[in-house]
DSSP file (Angstrom, degrees, kcal/mol; ACC not computed):
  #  RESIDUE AA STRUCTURE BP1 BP2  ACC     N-H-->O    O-->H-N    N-H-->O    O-->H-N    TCO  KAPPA ALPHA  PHI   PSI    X-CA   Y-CA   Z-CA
    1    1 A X     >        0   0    0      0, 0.0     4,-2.6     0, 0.0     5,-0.1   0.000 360.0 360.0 360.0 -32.3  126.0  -26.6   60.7
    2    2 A X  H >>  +     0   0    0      2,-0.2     4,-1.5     1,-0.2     3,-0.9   0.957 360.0  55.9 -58.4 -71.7  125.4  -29.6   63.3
    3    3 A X  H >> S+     0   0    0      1,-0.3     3,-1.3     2,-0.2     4,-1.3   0.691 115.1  43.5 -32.7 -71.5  126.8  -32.0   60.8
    4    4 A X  H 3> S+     0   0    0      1,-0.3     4,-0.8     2,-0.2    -1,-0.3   0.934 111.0  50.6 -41.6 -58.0  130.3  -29.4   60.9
    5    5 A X  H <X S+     0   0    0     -4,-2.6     4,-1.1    -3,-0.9    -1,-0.3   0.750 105.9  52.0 -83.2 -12.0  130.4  -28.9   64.0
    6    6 A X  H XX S+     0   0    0     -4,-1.5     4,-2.2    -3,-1.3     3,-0.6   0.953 116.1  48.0 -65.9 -52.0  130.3  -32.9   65.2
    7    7 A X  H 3X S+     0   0    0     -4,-1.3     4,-0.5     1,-0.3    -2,-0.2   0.422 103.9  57.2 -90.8  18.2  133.0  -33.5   62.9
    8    8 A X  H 3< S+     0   0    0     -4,-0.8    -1,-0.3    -5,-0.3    -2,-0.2   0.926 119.2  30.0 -90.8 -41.8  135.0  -30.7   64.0
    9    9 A X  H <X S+     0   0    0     -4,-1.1     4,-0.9    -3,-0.6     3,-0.3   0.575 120.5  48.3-104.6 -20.3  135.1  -31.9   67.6
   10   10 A X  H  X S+     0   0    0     -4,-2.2     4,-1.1     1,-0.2     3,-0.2   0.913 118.2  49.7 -93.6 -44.9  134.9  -35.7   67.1
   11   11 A X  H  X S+     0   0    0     -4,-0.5     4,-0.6    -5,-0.2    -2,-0.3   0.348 108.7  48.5  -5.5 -39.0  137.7  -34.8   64.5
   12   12 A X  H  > S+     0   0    0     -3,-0.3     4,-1.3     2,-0.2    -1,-0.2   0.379 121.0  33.6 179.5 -60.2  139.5  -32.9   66.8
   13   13 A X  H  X S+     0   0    0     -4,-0.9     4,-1.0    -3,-0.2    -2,-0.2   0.491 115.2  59.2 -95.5  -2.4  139.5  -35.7   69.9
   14   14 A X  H >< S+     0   0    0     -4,-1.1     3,-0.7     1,-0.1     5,-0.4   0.909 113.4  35.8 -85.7 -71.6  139.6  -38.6   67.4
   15   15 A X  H >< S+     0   0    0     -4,-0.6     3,-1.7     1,-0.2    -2,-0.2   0.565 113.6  61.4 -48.2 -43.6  142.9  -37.3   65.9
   16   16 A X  H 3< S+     0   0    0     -4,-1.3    -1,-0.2     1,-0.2    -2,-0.1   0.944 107.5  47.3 -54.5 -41.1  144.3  -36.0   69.9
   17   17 A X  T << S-     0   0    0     -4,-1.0    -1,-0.2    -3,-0.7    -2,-0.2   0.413 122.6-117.0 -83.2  12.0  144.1  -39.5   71.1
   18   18 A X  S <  S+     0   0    0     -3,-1.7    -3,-0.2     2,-0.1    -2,-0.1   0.908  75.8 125.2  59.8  48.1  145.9  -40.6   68.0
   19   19 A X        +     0   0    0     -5,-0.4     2,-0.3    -6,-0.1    -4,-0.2   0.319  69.8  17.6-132.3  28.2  143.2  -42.6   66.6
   20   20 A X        -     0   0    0     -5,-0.1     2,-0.4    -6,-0.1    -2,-0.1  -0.967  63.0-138.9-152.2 171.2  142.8  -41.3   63.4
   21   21 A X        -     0   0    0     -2,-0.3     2,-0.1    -3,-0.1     7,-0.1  -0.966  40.5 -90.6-128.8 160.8  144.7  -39.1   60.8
   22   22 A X        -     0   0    0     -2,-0.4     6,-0.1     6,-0.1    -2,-0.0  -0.444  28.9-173.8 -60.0 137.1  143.1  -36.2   58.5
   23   23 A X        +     0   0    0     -2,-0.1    -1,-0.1     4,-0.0     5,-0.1   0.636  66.2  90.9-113.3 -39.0  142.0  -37.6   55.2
   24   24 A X        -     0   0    0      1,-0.1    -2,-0.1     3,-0.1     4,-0.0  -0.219  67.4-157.5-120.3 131.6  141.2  -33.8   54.1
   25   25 A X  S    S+     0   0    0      2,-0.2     4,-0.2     3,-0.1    -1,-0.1   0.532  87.4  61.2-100.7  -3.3  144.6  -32.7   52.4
   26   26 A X  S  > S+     0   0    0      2,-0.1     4,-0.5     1,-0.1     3,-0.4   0.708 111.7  30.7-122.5 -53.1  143.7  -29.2   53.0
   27   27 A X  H  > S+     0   0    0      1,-0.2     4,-1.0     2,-0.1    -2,-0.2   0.174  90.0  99.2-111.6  37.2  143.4  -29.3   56.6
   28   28 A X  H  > S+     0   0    0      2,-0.2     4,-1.4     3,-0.1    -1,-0.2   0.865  83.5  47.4 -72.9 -37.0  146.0  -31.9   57.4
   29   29 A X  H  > S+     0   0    0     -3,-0.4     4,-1.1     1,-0.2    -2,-0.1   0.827 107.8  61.6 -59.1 -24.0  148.8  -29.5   58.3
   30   30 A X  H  X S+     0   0    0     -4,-0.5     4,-1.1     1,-0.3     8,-0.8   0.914 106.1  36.9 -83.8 -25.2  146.6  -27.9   60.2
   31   31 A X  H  < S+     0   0    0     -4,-1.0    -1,-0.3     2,-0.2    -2,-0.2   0.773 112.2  59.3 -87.2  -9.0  145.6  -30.5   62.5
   32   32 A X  H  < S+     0   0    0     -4,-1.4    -1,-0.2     1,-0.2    -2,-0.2   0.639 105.2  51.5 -92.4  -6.4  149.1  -31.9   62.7
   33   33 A X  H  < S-     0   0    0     -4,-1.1    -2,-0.2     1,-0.3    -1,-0.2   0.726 133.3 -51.9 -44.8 -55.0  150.2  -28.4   63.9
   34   34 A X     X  -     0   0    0     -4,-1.1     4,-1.8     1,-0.1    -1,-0.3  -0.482  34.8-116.9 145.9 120.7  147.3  -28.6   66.6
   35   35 A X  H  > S+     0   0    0      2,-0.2     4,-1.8     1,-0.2    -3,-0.1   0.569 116.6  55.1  -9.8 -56.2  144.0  -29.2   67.2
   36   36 A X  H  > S+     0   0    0      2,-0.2     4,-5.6     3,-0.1     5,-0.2   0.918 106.3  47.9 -24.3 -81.9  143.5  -26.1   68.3
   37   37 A X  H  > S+     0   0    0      1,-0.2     4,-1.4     2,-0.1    -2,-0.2   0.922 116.3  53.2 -30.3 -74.2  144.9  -24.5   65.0
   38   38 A X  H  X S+     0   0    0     -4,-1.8     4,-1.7    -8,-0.8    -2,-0.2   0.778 112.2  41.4 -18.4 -64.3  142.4  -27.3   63.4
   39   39 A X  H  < S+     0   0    0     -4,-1.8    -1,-0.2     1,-0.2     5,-0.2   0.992 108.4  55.3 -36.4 -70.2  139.3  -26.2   65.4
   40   40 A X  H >X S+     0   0    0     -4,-5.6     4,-1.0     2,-0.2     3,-0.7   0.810 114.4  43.2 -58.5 -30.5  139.8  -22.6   65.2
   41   41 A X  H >X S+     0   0    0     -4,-1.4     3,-3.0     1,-0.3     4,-1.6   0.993 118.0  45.2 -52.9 -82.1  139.9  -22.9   61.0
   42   42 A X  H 3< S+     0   0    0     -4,-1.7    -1,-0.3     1,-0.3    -2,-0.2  -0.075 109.0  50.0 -47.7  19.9  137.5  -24.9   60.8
   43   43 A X  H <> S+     0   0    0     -2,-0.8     4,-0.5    -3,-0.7    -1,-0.3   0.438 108.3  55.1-128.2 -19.0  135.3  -23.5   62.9
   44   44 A X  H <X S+     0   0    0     -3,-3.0     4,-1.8    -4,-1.0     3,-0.5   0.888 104.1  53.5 -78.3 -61.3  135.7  -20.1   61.2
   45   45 A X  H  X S+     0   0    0     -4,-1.6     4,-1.6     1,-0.2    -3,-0.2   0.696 104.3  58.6 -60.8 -10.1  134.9  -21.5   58.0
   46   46 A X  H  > S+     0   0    0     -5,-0.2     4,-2.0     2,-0.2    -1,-0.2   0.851 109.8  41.6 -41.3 -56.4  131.6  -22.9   59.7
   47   47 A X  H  X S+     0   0    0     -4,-0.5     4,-0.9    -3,-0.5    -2,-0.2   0.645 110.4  62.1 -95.2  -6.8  130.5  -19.5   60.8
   48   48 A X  H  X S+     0   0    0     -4,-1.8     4,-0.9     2,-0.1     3,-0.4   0.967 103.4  48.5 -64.3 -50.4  131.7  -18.1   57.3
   49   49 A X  H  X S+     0   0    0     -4,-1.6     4,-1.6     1,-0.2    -2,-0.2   0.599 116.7  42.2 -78.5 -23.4  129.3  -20.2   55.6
   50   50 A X  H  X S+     0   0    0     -4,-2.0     4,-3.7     2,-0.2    -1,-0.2   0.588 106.2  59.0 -64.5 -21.6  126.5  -19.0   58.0
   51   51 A X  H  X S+     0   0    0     -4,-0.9     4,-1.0    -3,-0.4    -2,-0.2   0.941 112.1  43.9 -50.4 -49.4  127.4  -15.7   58.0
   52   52 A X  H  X S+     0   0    0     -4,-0.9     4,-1.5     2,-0.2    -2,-0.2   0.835 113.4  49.0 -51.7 -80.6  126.8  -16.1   54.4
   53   53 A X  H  < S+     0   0    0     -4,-1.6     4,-0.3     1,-0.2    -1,-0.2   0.884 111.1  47.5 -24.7 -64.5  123.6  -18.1   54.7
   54   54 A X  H >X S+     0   0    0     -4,-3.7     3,-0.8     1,-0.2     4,-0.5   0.878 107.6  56.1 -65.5 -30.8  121.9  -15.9   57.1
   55   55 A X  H 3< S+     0   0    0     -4,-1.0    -1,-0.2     1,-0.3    -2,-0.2   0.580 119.3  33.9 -76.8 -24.3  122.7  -12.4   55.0
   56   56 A X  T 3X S+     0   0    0     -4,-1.5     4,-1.5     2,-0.1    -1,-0.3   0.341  94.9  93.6-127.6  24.5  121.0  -13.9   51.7
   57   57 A X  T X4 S+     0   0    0     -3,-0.8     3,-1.9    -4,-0.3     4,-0.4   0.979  84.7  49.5 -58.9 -85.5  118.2  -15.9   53.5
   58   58 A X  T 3< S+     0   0    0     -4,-0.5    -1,-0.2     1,-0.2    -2,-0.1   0.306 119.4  40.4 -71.0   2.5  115.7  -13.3   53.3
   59   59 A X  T 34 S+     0   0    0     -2,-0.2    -1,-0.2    -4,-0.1    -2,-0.2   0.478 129.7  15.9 -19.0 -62.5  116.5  -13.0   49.7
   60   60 A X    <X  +     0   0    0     -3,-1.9     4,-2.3    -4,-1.5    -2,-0.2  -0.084  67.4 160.2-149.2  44.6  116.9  -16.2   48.3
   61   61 A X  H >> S+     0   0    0     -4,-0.4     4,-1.4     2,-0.2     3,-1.4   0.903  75.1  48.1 -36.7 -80.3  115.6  -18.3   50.6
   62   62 A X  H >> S+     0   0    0      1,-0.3     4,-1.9     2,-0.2     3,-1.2   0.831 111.4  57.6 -26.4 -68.6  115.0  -21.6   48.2
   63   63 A X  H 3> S+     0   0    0      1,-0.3     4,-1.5     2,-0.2    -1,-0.3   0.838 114.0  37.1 -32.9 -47.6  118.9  -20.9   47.0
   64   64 A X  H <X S+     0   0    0     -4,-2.3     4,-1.2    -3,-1.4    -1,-0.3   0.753 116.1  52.2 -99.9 -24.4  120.1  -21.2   50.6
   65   65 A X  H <X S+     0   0    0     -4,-1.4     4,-2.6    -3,-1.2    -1,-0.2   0.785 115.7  42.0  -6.1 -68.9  117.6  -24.0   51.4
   66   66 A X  H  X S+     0   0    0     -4,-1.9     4,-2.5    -5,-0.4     5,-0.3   0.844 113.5  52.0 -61.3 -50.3  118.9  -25.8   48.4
   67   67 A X  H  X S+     0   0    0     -4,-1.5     4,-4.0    -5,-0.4     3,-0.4   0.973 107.0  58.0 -47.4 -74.8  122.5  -24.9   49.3
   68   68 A X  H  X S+     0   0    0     -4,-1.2     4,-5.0     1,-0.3    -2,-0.2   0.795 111.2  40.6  10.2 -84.2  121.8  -26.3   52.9
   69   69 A X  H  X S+     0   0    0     -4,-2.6     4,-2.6     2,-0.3    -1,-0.3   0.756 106.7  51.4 -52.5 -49.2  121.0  -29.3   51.7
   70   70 A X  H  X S+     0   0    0     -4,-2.5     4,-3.4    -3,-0.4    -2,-0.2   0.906 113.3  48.2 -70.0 -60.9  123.1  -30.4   49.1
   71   71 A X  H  X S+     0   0    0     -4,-4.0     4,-1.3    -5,-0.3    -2,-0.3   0.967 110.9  47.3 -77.8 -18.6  126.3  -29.6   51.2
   72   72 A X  H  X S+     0   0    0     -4,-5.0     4,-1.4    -5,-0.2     5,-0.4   0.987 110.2  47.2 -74.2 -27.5  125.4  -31.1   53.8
   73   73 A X  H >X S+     0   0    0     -4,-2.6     4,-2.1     2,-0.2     3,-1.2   0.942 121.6  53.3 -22.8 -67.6  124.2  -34.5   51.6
   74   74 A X  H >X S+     0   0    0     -4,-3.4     4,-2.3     1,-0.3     3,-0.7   0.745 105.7  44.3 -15.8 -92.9  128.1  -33.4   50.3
   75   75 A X  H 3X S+     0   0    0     -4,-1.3     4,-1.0     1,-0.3    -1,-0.3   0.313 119.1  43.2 -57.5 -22.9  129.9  -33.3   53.6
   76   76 A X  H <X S+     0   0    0     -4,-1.4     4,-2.7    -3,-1.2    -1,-0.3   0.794 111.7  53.6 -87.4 -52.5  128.3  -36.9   54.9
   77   77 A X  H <X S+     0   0    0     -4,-2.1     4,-2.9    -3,-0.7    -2,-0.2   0.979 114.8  45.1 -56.9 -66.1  128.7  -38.6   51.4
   78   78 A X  H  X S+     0   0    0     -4,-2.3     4,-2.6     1,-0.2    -1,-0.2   0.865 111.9  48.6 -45.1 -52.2  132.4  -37.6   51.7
   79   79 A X  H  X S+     0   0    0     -4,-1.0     4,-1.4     1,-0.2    -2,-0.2   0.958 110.0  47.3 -72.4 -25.8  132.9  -38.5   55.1
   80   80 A X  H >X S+     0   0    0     -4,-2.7     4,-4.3     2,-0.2     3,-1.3   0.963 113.0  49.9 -74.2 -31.6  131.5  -42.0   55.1
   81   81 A X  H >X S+     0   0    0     -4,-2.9     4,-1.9    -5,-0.3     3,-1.4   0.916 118.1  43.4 -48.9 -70.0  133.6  -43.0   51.5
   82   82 A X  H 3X S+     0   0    0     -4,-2.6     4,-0.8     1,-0.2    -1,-0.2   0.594 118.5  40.6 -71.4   7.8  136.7  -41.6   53.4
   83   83 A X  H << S+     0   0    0     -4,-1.4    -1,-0.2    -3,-1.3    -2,-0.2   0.743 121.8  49.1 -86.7 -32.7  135.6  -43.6   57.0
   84   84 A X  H XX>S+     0   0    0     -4,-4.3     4,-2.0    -3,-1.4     5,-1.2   0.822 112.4  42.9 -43.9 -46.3  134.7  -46.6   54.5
   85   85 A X  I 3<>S+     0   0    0     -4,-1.9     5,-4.3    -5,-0.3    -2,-0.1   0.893 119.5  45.2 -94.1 -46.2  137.8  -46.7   52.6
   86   86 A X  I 3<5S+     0   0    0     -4,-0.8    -1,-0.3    -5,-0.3    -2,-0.2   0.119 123.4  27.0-108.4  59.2  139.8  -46.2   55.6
   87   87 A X  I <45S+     0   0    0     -3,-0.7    -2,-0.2     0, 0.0    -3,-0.2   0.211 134.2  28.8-149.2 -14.9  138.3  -48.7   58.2
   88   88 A X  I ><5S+     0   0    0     -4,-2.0     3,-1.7    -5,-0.2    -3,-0.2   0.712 131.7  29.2 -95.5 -76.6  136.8  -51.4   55.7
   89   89 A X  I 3 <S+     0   0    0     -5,-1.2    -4,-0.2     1,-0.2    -3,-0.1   0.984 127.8  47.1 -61.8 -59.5  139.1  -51.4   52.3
   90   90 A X  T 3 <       0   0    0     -5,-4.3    -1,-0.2     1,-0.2    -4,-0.1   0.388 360.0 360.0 -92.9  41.7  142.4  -50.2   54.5
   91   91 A X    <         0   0    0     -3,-1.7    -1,-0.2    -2,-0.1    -2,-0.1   0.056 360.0 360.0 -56.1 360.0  142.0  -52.8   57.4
């Protein structure tokens, strides 16, 4: 959830001050809408995916453990190719 919520907001200012664009094809309109808009999605699917978490934690703790882990691995893997590709290969 940290890991979301840095890139929501560094995201969020990187993009107001017009020093980046959305890589994420899914939430480009939204941030080129507004920030705002941007946030508020993305910030909702953040607390979907905890809602989520906490309601089958005591359940299936290891699964949601597991879960945990692997997107966030995911969501970091992802950002640095697309921060790699566009500040080393398209420089």
């Amino acid at each position: 959830m940290v890991i979301g919520i840095i890139d929501l907001v560094s995201t969020a200012l990187l993009h107001h001050h017009g020093l980046i664009v959305e890589l994420n094809p899914l939430m480009k309109p939204l941030i080129e809408r507004s920030e705002w808009l941007f946030a508020a999605v993305k910030g909702m699917t953040l607390a979907l995916a905890w809602l989520v978490m906490v309601k089958h934690f005591d359940t299936h703790r290891d699964f949601v453990r597991t879960a945990a882990t692997a997107g966030a691995c995911t969501y970091v893997g992802i950002w640095l190719i697309w921060f790699i590709s566009g500040t080393v290969i398209g420089a």
